[in-house]
KEKE-3310 file (N, C-alpha, C; in steps of 0.2 Angstrom, whole numbers, plus 5000, padded with zeros to 4 digits):
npx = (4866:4874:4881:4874:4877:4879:4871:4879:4878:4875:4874:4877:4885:4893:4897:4897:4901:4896:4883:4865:4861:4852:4851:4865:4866:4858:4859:4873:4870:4876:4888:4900:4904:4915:4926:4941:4939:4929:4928:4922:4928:4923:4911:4899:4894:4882:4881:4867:4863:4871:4871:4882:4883:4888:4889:4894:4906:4913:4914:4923:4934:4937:4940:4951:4962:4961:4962:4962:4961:4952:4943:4939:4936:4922:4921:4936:4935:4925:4929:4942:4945:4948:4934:4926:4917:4917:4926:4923:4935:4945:4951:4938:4930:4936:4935:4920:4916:4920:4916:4903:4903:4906:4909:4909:4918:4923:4935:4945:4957:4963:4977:4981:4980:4980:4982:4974:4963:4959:4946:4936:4931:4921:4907:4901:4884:4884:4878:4884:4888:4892:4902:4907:4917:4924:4939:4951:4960:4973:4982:4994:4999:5002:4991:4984:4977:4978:4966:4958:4949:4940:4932:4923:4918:4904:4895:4881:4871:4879:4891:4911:4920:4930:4943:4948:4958:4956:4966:4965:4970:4966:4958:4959:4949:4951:4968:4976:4974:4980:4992:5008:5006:5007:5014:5022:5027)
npy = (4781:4798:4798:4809:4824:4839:4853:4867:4880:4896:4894:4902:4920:4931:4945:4960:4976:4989:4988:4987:4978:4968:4965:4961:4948:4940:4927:4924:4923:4911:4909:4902:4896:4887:4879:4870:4858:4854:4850:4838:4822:4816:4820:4830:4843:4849:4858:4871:4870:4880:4887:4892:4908:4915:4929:4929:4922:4928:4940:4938:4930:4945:4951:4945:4944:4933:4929:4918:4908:4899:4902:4915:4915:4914:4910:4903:4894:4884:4883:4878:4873:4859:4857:4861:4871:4885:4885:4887:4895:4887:4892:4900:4889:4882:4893:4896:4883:4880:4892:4890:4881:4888:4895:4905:4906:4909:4907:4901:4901:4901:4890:4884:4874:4857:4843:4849:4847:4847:4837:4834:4846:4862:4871:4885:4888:4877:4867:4866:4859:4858:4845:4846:4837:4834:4829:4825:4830:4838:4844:4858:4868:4882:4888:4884:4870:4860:4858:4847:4844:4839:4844:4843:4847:4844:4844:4843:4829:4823:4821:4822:4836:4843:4841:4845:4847:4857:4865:4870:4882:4879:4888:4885:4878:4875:4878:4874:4860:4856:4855:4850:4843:4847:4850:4865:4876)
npz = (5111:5116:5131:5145:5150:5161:5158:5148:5145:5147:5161:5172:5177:5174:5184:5181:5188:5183:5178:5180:5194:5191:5178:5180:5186:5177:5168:5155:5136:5126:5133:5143:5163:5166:5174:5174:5182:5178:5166:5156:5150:5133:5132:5120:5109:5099:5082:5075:5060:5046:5030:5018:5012:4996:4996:5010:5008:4999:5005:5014:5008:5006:5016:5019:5010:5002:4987:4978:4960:4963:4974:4971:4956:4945:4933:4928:4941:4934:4921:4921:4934:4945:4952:4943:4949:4962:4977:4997:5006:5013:5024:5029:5030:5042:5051:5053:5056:5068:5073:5074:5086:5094:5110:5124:5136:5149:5157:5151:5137:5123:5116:5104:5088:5083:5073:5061:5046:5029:5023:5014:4998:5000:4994:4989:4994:5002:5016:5031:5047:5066:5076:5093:5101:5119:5122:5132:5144:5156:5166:5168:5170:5184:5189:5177:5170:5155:5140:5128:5113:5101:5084:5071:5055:5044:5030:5022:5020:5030:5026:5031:5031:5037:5049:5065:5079:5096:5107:5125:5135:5150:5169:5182:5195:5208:5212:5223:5221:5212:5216:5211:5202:5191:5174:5175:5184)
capx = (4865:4879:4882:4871:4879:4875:4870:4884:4877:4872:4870:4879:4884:4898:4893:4898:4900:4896:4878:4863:4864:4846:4856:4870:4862:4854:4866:4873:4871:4882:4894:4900:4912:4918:4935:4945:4940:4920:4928:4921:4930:4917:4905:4900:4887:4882:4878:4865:4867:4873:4872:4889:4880:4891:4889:4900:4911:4916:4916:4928:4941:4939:4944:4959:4964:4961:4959:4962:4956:4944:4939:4936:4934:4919:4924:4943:4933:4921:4930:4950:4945:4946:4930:4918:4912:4921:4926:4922:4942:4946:4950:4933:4925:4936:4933:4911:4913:4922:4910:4897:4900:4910:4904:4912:4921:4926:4940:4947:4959:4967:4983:4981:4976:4982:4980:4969:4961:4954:4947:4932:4929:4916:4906:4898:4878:4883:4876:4888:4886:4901:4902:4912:4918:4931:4944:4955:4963:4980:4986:5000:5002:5003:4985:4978:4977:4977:4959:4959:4945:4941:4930:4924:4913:4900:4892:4877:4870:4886:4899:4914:4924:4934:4943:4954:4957:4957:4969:4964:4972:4957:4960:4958:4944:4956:4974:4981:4972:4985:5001:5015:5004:5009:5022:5027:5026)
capy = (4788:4797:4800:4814:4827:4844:4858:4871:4886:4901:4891:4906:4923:4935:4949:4965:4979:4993:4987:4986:4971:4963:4964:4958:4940:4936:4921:4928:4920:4909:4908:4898:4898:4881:4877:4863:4852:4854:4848:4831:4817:4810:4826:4831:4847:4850:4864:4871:4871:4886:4887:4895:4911:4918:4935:4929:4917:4932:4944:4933:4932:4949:4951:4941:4946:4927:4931:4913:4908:4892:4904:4921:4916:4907:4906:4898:4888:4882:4878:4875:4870:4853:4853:4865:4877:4889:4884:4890:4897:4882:4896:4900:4883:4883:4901:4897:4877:4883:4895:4886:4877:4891:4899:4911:4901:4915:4904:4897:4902:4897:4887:4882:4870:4851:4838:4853:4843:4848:4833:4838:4853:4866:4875:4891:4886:4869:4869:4863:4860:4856:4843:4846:4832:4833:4822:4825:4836:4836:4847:4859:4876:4882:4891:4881:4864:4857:4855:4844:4847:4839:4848:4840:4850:4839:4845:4841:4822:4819:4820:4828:4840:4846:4839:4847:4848:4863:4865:4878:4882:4883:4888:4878:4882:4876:4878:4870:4854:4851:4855:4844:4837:4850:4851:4868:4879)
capz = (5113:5119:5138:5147:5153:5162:5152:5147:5139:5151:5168:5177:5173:5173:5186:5181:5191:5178:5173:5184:5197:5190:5172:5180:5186:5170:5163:5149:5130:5125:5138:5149:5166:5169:5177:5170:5185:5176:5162:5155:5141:5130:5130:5114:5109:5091:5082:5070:5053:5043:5025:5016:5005:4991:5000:5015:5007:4994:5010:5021:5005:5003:5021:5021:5004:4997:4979:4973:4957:4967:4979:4968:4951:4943:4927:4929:4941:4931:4915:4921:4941:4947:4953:4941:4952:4967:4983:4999:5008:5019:5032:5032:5032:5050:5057:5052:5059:5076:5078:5075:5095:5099:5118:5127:5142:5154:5161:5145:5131:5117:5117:5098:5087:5079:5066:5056:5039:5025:5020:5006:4998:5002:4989:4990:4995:5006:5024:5038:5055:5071:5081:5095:5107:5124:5123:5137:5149:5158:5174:5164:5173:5191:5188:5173:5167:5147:5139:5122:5110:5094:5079:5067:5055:5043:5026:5019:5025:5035:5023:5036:5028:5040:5056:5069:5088:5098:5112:5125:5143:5157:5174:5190:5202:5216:5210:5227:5220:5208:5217:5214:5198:5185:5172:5176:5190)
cpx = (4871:4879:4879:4874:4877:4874:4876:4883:4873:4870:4872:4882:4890:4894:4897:4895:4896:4889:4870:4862:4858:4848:4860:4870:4860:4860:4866:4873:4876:4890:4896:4905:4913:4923:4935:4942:4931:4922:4927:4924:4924:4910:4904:4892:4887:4878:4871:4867:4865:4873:4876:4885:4889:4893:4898:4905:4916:4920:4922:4935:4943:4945:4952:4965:4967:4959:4961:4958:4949:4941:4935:4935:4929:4921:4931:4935:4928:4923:4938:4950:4943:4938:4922:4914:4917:4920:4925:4931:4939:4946:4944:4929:4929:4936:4925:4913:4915:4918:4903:4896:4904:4907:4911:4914:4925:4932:4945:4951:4963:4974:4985:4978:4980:4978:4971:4969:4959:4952:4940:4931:4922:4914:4901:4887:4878:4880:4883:4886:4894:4897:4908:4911:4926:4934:4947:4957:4969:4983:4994:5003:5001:4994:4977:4981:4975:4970:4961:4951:4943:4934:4929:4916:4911:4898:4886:4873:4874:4891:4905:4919:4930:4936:4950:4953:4961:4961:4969:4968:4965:4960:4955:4952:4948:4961:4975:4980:4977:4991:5003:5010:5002:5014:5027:5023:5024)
cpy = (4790:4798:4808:4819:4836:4850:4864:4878:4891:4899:4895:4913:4926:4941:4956:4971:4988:4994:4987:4979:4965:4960:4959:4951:4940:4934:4925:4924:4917:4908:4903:4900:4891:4882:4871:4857:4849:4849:4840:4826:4816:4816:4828:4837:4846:4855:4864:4870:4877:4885:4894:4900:4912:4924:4936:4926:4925:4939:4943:4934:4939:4953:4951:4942:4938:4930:4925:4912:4903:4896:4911:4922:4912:4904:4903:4893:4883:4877:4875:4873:4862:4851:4856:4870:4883:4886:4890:4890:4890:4885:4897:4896:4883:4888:4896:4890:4877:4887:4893:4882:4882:4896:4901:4909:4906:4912:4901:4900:4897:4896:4885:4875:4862:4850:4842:4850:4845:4844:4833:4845:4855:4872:4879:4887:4879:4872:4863:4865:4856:4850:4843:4839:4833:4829:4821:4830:4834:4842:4851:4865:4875:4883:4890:4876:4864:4855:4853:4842:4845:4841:4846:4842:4845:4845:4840:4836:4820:4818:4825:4829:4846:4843:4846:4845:4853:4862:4871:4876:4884:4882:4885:4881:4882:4875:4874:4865:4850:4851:4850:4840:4840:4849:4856:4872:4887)
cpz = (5117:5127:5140:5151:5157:5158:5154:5148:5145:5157:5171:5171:5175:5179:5187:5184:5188:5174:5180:5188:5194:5184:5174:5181:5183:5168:5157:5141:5127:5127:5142:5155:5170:5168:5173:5176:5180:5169:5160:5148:5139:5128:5124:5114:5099:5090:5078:5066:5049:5035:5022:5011:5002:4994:5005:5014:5005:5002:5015:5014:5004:5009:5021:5015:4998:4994:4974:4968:4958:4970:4973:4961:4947:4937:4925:4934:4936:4923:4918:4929:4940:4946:4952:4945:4958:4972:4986:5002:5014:5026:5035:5035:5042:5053:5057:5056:5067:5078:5080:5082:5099:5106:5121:5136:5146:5159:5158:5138:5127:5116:5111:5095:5084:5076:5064:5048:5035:5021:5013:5005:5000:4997:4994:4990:4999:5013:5028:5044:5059:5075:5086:5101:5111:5124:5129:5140:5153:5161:5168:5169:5182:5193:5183:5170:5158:5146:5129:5119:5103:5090:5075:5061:5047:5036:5023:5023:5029:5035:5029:5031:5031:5048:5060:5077:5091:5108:5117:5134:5147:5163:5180:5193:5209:5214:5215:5225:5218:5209:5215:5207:5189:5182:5172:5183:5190)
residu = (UNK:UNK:UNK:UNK:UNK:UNK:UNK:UNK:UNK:UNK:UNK:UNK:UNK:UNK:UNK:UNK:UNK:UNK:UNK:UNK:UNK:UNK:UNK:UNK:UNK:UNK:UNK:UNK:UNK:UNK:UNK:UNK:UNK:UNK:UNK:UNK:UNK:UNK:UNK:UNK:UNK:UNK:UNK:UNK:UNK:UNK:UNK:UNK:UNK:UNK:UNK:UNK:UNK:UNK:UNK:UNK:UNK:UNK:UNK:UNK:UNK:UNK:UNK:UNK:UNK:UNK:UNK:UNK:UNK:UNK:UNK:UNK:UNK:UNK:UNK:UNK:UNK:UNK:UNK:UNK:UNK:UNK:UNK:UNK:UNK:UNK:UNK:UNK:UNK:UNK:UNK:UNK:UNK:UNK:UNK:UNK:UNK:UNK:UNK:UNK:UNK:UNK:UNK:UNK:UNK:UNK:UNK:UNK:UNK:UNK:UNK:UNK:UNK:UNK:UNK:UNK:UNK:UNK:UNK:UNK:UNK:UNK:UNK:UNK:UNK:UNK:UNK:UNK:UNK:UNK:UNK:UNK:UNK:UNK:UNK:UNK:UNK:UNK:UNK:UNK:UNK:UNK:UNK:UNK:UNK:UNK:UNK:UNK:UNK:UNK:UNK:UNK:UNK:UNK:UNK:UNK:UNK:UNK:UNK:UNK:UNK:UNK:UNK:UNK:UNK:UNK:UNK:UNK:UNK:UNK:UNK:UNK:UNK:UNK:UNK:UNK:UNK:UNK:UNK:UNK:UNK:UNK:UNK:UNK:UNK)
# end
């Protein structure tokens, strides 16, 4: 079992000036506002599972204007595709597996991503689910620290078909902490 750690997910709130105050203290859904110092290696949450319809898969290539013949055609896939049938777009199996543990961290943005995999395919009607675990962290700005994040999203019984690691900057609760233990200033 992995290590207990404390709960993430709406323990506080955002408190907007523009809403009524009884509003404004209700923790908000899917949020969170940890600092970098909150930040724990070894944590891991997991999502539900989502099942990929046809509907969204088709609406997400339409989006992006994928119209490959795996993603958007059955009959090439089916008679001249590798693997007989339509893929789901790799991009969306990582937009839908990210979001799947993705929470709205009021402290936290996006610095990018590494070692992005796509190691099985994903067919239109698979379910997937995310596991996300902390790796690591590292003192980078004057105002925020480096948070390391790996992704790692699952089909089916467990087959994973997707890894990567998300790289986001979060800021300090007490910047003077880390004087003198940054890389830039």
């Amino acid at each position: 079992m992995s290590q207990m750690f404390a709960p993430t997910v709406g323990v506080a709130s955002t408190h907007p000036k523009d809403m009524p105050a009884a509003h404004a203290e209700i923790p908000v859904w899917n949020a969170e506002n940890w600092f970098y110092e909150d930040f724990a290696a070894g944590h891991k949450i997991r999502s539900l599972r989502r099942t990929i319809s046809e509907g969204e898969s088709h609406l997400f290539n339409t989006l992006v204007l994928d119209i490959h013949p795996y993603v958007q055609d059955q009959h090439f896939a089916a008679t001249e595709g590798v693997f007989g049938k339509r893929l789901v777009a790799g991009a969306f199996v990582f937009s839908a597996g990210l979001g799947l543990v993705a929470t709205n961290c009021i402290n936290a943005f996006s610095y990018g991503y590494d070692r992005l995999r796509f190691i099985r395919p994903v067919f239109i009607g698979d379910t997937i689910y995310t596991i996300r675990e902390n790796l690591e962290k590292r003192p980078k700005y004057k105002d925020m620290g480096l948070i390391r994040a790996s992704y790692s999203v699952f089909k089916d019984e467990g087959d994973i078909v997707l890894y990567c690691e998300h790289i986001q900057t979060v800021k300090y609760r007490d910047p003077a902490a880390w004087a003198g233990q940054t890389e830039q200033a």
